[in-house]
C-alpha positions, 0 to 999 in steps of 0.5 A: 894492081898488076901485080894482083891481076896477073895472081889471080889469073895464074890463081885462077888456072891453077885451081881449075886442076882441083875442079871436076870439069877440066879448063880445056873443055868449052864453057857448056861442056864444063857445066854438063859435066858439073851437071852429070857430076852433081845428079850422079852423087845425088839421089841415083848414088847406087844406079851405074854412073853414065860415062858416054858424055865423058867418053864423047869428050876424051874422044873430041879432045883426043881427035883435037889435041892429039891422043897423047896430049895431057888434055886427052889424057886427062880427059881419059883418066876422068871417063876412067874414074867414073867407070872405077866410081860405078859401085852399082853391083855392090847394090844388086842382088847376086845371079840368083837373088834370094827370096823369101825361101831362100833368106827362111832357109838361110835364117834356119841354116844359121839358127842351126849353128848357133846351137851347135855352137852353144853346145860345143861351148860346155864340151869346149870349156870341160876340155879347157878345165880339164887341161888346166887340171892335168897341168896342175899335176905333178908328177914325180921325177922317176928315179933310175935304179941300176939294172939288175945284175943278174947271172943270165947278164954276166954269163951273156956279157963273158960269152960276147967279149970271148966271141970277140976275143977269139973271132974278132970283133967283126964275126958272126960269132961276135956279133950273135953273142952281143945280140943274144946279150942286148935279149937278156938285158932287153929281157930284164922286165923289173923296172916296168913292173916297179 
């Protein structure tokens, strides 16, 4: 028997942590508290919740406990819960709520891009086909033809290695000679015109 007495004492205590009001508040706190709690989910669910009762008691319990107490804490942390619960800026109108004028322009507003949209919707599928037409394609791998060998070429090429030769490969001399060779190689337009 004692057994069971002393279980649901401790039973008792302990479910007092899953329960809104706090067990170290004096009876008519609690029901107070359990009172605002129910008429605050009730049917003022988008109105601000009143937290000044629940300030009050982290107060009280902060001057009789001491302010780093866990019942002070606790008592603090249910005023911050109440405070985080308040969604009744979530239900109001912004600073300028709109009107009737406002809510046609913005209807229009809306009705206006729906259109573009749909008219870009054709142009956006003909540039989808079109792509996938283009993929499609194939293109015939370019052969590379040896350049001409043309006289002009041969006749840069000998200059350009007897400048070099003669003058050394670091010259002015050398180097306008390979440049007027890179013209006529350059020059050799029969590949573009194929």
């Amino acid at each position: 028997m004692k057994v069971f007495l002393i279980s649901t004492a401790v039973l008792a205590t302990t479910a007092s942590a899953f329960t809104s009001s706090p067990s170290f508040l004096p009876q008519r706190q609690q029901q107070q508290q359990q009172q605002r709690l129910t008429r605050s989910t009730s049917a003022l669910c988008n109105s601000r919740v009143d937290s000044s009762e629940a300030i009050e008691a982290a107060l009280e319990a902060s001057k009789k406990y001491g302010p780093t107490s866990k019942e002070a804490r606790v008592a603090w942390d249910i005023v911050e819960e109440m405070d985080a619960s308040d969604n009744s800026n979530a239900y109001k109108g912004g600073e300028g709520s709109s009107s009737a004028e406002d809510q046609k322009e913005y209807n229009a507003k809306i009705s206006e891009l729906a259109a573009l949209l749909e008219e870009q919707k054709a142009k956006v599928e003909k540039v989808k086909t079109l792509a996938q037409e283009i993929q499609a394609v194939k293109l015939a791998k370019p052969t590379i033809a040896a350049s001409a060998d043309s006289p002009a070429m041969r006749d840069a090429l000998a200059k350009a290695k007897e400048a070099t030769e003669q003058y050394g490969s670091d010259s002015k001399e050398a180097a306008l000679a390979w440049e007027a060779l890179e013209e006529v190689a350059s020059s050799d337009y029969g590949e573009a015109t194929k």
